[in-house]
MOPAC internal coordinates of N, CA, C and O (Angstrom, degrees):
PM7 1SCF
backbone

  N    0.0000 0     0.00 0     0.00 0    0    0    0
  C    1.4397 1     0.00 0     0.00 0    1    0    0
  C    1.5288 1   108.94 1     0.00 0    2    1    0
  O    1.2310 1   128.12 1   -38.47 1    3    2    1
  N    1.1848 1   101.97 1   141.53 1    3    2    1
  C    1.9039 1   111.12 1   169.97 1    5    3    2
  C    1.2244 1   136.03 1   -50.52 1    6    5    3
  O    1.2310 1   113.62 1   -41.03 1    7    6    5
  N    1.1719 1   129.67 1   138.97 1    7    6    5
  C    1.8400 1   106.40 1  -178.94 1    9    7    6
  C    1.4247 1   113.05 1   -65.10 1   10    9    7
  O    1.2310 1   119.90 1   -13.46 1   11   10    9
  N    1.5055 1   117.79 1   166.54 1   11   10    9
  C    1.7788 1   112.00 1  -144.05 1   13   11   10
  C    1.3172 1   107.19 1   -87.37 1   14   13   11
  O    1.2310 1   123.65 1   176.72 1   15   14   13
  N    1.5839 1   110.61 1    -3.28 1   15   14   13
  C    1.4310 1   122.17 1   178.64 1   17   15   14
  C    2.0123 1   105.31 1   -71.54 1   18   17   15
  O    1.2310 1   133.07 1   146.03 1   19   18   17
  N    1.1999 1    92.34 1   -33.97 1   19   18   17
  C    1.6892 1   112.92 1  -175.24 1   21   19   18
  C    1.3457 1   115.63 1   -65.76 1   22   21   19
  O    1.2310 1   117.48 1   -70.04 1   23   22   21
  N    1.3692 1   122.41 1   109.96 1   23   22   21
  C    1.5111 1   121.41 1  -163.26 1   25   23   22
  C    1.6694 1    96.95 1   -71.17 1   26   25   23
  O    1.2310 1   114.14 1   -16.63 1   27   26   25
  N    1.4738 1   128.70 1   163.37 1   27   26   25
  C    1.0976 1   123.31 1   172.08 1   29   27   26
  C    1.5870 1    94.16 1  -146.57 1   30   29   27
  O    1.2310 1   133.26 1   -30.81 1   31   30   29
  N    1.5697 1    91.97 1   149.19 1   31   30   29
  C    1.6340 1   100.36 1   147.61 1   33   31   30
  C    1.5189 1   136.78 1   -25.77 1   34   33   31
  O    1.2310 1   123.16 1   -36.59 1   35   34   33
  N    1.2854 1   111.54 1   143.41 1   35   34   33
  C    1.4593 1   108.01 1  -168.36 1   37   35   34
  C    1.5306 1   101.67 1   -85.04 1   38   37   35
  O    1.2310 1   122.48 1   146.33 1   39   38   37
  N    1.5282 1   112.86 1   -33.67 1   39   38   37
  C    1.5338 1   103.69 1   174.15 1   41   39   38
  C    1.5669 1   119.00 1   -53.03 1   42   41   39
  O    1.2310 1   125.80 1   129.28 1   43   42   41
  N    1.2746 1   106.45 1   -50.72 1   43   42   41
  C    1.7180 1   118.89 1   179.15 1   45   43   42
  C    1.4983 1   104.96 1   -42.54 1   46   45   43
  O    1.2310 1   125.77 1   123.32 1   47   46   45
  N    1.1988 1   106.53 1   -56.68 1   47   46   45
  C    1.6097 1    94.30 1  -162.98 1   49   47   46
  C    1.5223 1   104.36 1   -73.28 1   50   49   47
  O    1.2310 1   115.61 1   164.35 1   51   50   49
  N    1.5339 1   125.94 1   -15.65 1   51   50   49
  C    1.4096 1   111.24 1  -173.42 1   53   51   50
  C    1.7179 1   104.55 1   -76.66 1   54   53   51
  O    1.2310 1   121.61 1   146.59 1   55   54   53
  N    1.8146 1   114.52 1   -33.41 1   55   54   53
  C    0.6288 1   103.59 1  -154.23 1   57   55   54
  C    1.6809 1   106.62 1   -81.29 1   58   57   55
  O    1.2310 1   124.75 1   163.56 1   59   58   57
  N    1.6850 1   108.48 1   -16.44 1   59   58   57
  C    1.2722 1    90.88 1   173.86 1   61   59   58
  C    1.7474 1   128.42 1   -89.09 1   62   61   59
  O    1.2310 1   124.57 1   174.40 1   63   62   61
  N    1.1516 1   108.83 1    -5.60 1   63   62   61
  C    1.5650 1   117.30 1   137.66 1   65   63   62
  C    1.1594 1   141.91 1   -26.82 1   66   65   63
  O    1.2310 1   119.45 1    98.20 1   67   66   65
  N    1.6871 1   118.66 1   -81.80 1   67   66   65
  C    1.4329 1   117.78 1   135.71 1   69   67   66
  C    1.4049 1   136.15 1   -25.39 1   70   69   67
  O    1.2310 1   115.80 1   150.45 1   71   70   69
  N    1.9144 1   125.57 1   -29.55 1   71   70   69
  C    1.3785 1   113.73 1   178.29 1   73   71   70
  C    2.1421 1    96.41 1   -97.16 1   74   73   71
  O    1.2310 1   126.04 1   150.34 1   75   74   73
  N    1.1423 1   106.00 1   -29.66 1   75   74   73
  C    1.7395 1   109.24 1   167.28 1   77   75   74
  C    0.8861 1   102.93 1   -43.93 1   78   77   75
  O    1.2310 1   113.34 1   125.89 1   79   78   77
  N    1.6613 1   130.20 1   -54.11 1   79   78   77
  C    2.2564 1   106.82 1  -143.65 1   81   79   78
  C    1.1915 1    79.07 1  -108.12 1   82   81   79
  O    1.2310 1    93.71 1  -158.48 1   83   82   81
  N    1.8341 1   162.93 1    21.52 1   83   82   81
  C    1.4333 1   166.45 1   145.56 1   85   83   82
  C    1.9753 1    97.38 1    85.74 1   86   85   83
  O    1.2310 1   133.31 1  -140.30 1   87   86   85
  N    1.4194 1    91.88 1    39.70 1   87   86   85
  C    1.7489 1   104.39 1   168.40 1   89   87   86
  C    1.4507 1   119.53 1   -86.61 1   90   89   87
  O    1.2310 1   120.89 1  -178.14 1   91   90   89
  N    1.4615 1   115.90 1     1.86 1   91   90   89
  C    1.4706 1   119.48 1   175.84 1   93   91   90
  C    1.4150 1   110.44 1   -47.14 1   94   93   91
  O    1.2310 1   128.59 1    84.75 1   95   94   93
  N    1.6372 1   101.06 1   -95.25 1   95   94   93
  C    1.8686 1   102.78 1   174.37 1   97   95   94
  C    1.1103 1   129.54 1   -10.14 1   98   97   95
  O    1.2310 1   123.73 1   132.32 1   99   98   97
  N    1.5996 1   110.45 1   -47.68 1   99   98   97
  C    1.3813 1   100.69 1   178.96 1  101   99   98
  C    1.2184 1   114.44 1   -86.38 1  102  101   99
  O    1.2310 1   111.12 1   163.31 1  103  102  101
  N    1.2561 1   134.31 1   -16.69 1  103  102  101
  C    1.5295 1   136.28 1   145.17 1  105  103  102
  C    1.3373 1   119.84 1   -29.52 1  106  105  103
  O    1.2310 1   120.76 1   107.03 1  107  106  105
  N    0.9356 1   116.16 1   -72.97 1  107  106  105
  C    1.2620 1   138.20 1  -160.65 1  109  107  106
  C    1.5118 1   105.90 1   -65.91 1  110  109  107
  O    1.2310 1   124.13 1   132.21 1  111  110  109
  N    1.6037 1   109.68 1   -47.79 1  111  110  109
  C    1.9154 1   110.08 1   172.13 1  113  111  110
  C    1.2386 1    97.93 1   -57.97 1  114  113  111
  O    1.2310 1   113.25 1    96.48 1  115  114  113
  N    1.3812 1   130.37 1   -83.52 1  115  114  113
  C    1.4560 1   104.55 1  -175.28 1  117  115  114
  C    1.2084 1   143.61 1   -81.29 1  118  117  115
  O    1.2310 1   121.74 1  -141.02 1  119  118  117
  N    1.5164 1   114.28 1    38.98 1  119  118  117
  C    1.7751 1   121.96 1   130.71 1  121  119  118
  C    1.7110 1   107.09 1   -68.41 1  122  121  119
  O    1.2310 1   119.07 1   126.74 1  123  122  121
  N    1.3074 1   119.37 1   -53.26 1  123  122  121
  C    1.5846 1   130.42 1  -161.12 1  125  123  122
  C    1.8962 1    94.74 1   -45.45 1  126  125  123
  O    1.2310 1   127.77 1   124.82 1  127  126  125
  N    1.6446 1   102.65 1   -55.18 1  127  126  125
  C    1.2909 1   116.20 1  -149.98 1  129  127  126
  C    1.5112 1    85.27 1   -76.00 1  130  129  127
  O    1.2310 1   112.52 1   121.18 1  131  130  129
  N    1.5667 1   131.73 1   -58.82 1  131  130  129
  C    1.3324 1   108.95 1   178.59 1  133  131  130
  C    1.2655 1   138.83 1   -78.71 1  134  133  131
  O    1.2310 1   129.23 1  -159.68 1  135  134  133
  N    1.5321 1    99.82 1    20.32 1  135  134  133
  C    1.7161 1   108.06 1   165.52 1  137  135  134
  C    1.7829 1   119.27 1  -101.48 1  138  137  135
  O    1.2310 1   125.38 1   162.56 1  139  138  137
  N    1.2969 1   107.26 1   -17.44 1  139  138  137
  C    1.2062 1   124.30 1   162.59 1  141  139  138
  C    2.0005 1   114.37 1   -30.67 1  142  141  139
  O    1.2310 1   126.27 1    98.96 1  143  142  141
  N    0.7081 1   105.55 1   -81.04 1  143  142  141
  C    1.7258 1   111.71 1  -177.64 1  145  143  142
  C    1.4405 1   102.54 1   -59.37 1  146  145  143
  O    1.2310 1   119.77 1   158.81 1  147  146  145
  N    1.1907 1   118.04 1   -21.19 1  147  146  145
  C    2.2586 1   119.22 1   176.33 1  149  147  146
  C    1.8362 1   100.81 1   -71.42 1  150  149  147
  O    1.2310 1   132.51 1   131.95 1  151  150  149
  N    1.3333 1    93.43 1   -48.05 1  151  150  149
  C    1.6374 1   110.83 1  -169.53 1  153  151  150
  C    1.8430 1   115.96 1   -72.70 1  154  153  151
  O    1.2310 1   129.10 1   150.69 1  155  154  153
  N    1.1989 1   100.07 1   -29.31 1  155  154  153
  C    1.5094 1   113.87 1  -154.77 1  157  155  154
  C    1.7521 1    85.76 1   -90.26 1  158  157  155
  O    1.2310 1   126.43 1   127.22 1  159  158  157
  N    1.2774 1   105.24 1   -52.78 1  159  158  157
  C    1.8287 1   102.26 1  -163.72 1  161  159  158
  C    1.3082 1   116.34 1   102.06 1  162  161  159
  O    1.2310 1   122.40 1   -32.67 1  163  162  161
  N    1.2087 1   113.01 1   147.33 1  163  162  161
  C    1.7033 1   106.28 1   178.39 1  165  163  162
  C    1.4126 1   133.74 1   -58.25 1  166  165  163
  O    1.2310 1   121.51 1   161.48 1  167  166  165
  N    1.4576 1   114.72 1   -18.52 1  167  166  165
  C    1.3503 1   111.53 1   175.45 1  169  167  166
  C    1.2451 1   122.58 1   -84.76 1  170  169  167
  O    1.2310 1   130.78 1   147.49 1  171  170  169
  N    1.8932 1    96.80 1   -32.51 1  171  170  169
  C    1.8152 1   104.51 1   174.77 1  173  171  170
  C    1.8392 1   105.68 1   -59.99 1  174  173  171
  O    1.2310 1   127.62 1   117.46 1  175  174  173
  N    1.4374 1   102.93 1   -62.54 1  175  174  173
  C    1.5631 1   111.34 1   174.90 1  177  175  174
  C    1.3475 1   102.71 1   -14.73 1  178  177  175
  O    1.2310 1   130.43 1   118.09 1  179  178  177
  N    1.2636 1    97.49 1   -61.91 1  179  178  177
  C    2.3124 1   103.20 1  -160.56 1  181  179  178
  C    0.8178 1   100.53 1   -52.66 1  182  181  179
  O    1.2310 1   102.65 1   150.57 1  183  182  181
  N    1.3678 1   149.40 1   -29.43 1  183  182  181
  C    1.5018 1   143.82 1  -159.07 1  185  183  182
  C    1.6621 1    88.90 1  -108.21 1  186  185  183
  O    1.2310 1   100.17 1  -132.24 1  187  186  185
  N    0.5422 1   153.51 1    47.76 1  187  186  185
  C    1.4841 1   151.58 1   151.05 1  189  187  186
  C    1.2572 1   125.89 1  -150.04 1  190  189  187
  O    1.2310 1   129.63 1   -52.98 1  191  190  189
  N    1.9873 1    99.04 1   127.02 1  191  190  189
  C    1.4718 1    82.70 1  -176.45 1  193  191  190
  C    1.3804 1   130.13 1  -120.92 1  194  193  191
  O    1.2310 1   120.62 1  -165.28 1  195  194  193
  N    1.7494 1   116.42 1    14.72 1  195  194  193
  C    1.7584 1   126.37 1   167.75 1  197  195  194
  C    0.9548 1    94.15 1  -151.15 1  198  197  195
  O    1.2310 1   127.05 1   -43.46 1  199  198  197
  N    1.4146 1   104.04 1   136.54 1  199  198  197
  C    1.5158 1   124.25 1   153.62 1  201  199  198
  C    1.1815 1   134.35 1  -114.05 1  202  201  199
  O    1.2310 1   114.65 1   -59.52 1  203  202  201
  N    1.5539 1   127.75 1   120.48 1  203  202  201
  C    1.5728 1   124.11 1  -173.56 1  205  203  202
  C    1.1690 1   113.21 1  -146.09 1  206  205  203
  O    1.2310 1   116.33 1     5.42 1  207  206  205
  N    1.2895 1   124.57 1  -174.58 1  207  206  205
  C    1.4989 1   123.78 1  -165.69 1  209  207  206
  C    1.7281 1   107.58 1  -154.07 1  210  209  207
  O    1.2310 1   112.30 1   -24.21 1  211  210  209
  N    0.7995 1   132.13 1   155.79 1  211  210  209
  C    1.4182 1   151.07 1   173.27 1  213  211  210
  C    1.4767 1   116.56 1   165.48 1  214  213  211
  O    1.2310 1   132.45 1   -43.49 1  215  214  213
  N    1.7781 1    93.55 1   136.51 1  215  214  213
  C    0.9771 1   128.50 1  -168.29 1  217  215  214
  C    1.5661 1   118.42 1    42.28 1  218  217  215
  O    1.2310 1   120.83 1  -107.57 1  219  218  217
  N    1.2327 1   116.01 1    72.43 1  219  218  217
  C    1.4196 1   134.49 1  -165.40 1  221  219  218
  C    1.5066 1   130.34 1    34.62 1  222  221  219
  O    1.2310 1   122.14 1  -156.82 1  223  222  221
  N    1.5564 1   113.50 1    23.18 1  223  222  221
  C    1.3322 1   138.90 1   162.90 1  225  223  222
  C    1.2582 1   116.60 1   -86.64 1  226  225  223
  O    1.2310 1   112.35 1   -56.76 1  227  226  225
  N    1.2297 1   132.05 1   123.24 1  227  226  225
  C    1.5885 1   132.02 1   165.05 1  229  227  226
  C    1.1673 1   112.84 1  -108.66 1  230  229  227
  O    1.2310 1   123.54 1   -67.22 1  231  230  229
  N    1.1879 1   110.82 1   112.78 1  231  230  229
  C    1.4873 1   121.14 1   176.22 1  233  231  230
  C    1.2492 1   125.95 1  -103.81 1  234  233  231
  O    1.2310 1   118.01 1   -39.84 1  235  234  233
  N    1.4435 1   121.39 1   140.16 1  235  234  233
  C    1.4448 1   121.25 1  -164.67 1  237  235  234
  C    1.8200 1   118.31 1  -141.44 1  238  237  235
  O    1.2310 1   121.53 1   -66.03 1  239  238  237
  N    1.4537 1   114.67 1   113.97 1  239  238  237
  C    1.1678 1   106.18 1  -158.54 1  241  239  238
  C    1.4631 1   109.50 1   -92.89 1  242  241  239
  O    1.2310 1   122.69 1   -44.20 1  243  242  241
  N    1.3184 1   112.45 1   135.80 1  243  242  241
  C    1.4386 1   125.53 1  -172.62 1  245  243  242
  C    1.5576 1   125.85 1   -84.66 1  246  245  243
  O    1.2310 1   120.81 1   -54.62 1  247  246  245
  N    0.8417 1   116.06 1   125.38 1  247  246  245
  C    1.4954 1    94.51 1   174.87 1  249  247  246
  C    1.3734 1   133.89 1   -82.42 1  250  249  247
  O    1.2310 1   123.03 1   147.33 1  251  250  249
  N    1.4958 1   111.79 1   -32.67 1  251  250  249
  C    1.4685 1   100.41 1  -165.50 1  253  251  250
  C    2.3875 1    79.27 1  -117.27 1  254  253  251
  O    1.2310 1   136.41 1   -21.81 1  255  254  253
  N    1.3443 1    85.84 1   158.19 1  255  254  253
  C    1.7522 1    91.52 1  -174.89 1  257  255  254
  C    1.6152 1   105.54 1   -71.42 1  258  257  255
  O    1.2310 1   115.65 1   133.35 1  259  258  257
  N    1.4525 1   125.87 1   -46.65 1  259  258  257
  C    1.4365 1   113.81 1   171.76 1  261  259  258
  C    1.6352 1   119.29 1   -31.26 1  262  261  259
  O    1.2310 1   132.29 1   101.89 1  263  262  261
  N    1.2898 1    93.88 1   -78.11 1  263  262  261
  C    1.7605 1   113.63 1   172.44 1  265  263  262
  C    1.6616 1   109.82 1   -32.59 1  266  265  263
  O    1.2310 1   118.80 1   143.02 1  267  266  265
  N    1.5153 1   119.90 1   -36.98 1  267  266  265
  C    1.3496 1   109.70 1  -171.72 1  269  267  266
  C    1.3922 1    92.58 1   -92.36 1  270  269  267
  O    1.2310 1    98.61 1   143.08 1  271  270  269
  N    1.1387 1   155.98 1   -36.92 1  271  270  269
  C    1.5044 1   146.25 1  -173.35 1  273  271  270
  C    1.4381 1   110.15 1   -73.10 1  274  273  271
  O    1.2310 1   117.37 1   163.72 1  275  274  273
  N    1.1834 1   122.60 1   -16.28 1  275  274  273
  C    1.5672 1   135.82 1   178.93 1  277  275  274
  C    1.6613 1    98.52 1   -79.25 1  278  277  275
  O    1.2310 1   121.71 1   117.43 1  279  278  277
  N    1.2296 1   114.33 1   -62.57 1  279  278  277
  C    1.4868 1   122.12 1   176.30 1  281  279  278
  C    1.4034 1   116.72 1   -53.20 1  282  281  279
  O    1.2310 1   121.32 1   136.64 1  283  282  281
  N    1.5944 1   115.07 1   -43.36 1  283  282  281
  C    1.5980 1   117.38 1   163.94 1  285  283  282
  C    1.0256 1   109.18 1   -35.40 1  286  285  283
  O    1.2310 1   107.71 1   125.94 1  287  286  285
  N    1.4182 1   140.54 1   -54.06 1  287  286  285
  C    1.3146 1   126.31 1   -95.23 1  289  287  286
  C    1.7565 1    77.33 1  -135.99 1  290  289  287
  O    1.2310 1   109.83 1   178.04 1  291  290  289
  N    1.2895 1   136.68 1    -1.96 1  291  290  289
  C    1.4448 1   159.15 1   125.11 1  293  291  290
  C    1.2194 1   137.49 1   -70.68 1  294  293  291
  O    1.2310 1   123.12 1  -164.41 1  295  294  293
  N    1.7022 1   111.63 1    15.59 1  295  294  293
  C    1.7725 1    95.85 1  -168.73 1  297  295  294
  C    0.9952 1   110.01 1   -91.50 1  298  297  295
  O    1.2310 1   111.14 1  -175.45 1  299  298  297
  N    1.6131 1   134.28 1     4.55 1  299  298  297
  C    1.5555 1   113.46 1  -168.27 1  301  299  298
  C    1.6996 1    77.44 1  -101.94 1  302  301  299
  O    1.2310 1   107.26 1   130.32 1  303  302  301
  N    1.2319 1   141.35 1   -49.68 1  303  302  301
  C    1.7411 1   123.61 1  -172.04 1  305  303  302
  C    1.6492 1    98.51 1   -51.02 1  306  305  303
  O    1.2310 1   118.62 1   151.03 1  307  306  305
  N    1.2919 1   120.24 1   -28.97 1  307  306  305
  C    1.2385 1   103.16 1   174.11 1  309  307  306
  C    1.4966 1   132.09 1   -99.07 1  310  309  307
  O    1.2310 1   125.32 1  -171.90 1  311  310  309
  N    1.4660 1   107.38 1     8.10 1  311  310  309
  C    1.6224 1   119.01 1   168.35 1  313  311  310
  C    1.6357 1    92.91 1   -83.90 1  314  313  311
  O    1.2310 1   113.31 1   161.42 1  315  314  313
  N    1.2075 1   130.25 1   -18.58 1  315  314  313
  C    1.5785 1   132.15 1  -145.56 1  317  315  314
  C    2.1453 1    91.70 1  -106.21 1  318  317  315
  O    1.2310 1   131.86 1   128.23 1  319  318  317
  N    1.3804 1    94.70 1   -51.77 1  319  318  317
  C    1.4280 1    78.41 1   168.80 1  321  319  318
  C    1.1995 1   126.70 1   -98.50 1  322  321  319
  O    1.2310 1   116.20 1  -145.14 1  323  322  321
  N    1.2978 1   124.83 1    34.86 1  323  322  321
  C    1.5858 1   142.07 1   148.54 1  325  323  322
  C    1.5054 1   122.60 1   -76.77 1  326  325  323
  O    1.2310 1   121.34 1   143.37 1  327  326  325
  N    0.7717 1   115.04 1   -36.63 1  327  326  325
  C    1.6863 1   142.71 1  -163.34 1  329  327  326
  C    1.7434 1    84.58 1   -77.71 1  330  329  327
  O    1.2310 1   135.02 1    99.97 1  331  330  329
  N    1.9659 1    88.55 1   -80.03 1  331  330  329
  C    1.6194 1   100.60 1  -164.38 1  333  331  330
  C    1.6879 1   123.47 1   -48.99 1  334  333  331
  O    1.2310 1   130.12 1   170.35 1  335  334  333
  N    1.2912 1    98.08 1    -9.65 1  335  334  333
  C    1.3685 1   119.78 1  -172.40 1  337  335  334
  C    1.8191 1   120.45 1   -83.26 1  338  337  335
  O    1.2310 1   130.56 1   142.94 1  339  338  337
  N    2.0351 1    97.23 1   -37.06 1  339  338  337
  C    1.4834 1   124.60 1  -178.54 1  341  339  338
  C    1.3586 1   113.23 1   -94.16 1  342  341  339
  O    1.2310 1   128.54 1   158.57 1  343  342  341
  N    1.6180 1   101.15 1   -21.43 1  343  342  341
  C    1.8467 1   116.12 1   172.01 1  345  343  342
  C    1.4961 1    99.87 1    82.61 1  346  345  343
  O    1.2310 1   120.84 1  -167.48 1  347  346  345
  N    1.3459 1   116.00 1    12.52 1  347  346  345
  C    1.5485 1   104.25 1   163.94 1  349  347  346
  C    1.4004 1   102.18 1  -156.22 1  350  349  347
  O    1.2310 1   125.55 1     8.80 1  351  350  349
  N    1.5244 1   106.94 1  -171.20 1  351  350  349
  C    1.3663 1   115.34 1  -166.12 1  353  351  350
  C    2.0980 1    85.54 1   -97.30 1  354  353  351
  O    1.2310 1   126.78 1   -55.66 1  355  354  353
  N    1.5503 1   104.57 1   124.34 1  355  354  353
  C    1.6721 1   118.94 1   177.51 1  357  355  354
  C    1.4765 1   100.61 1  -133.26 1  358  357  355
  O    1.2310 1   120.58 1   125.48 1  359  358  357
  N    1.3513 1   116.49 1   -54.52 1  359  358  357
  C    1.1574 1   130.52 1  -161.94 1  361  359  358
  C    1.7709 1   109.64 1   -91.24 1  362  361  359
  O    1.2310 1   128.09 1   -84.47 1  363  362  361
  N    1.3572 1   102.02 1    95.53 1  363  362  361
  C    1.7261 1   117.05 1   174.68 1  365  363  362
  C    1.5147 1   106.23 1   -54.62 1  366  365  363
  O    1.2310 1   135.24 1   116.88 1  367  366  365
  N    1.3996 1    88.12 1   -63.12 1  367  366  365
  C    2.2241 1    98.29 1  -167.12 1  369  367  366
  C    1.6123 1    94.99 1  -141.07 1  370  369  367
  O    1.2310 1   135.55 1   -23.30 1  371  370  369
  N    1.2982 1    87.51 1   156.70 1  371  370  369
  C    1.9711 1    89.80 1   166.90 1  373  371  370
  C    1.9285 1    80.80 1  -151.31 1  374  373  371
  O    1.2310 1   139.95 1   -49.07 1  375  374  373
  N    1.7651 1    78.91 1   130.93 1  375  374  373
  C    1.3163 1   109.34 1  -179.97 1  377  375  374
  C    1.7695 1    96.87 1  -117.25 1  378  377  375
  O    1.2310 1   129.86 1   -34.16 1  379  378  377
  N    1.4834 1    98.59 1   145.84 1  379  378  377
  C    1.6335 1   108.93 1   174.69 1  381  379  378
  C    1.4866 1   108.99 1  -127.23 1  382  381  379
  O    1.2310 1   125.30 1   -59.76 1  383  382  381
  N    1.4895 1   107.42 1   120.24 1  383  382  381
  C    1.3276 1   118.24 1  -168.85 1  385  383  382
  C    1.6420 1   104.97 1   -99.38 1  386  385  383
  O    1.2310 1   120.10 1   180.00 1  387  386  385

């Protein structure tokens, strides 16, 4: 950070705020969780019906069992375009229940 005389960006200071009071994580889960339905698409979306996150798991509940073994059987391309999507590494695993 700049000396305090040094005007800064408004992003900078929020963002070093958020990593000061240890408000990241929870930042960051709900970007994951509200990027979910951008990433997924409308048809994946429809078949799903919560999304949440803890401790760098995103979990996503399926509705019908085809649809969730299809999604299994994709989670690391889709831990990969989660990340690439948030511009960093957030998303450890995404499991579909």
């Amino acid at each position: 950070m700049a000396s305090k005389n040094q005007p800064q960006p408004l992003g900078a200071v929020l963002s070093d705020l958020v990593d000061r009071y240890g408000y990241r994580e929870r930042f960051d889960a709900a970007r994951a969780v509200e990027a979910w339905p951008i990433l997924a698409g409308e048809a994946i979306a429809g078949v799903t019906e919560q999304v949440w996150m803890r401790h760098g798991t995103l979990y996503v509940k399926v509705r019908s069992a085809p649809w969730r073994q299809q999604l299994q059987f994709q989670r690391d391309a889709w831990r990969v375009r989660m990340n690439e999507h948030l511009g960093r590494e957030v998303v450890d695993e995404v499991l579909f229940r």
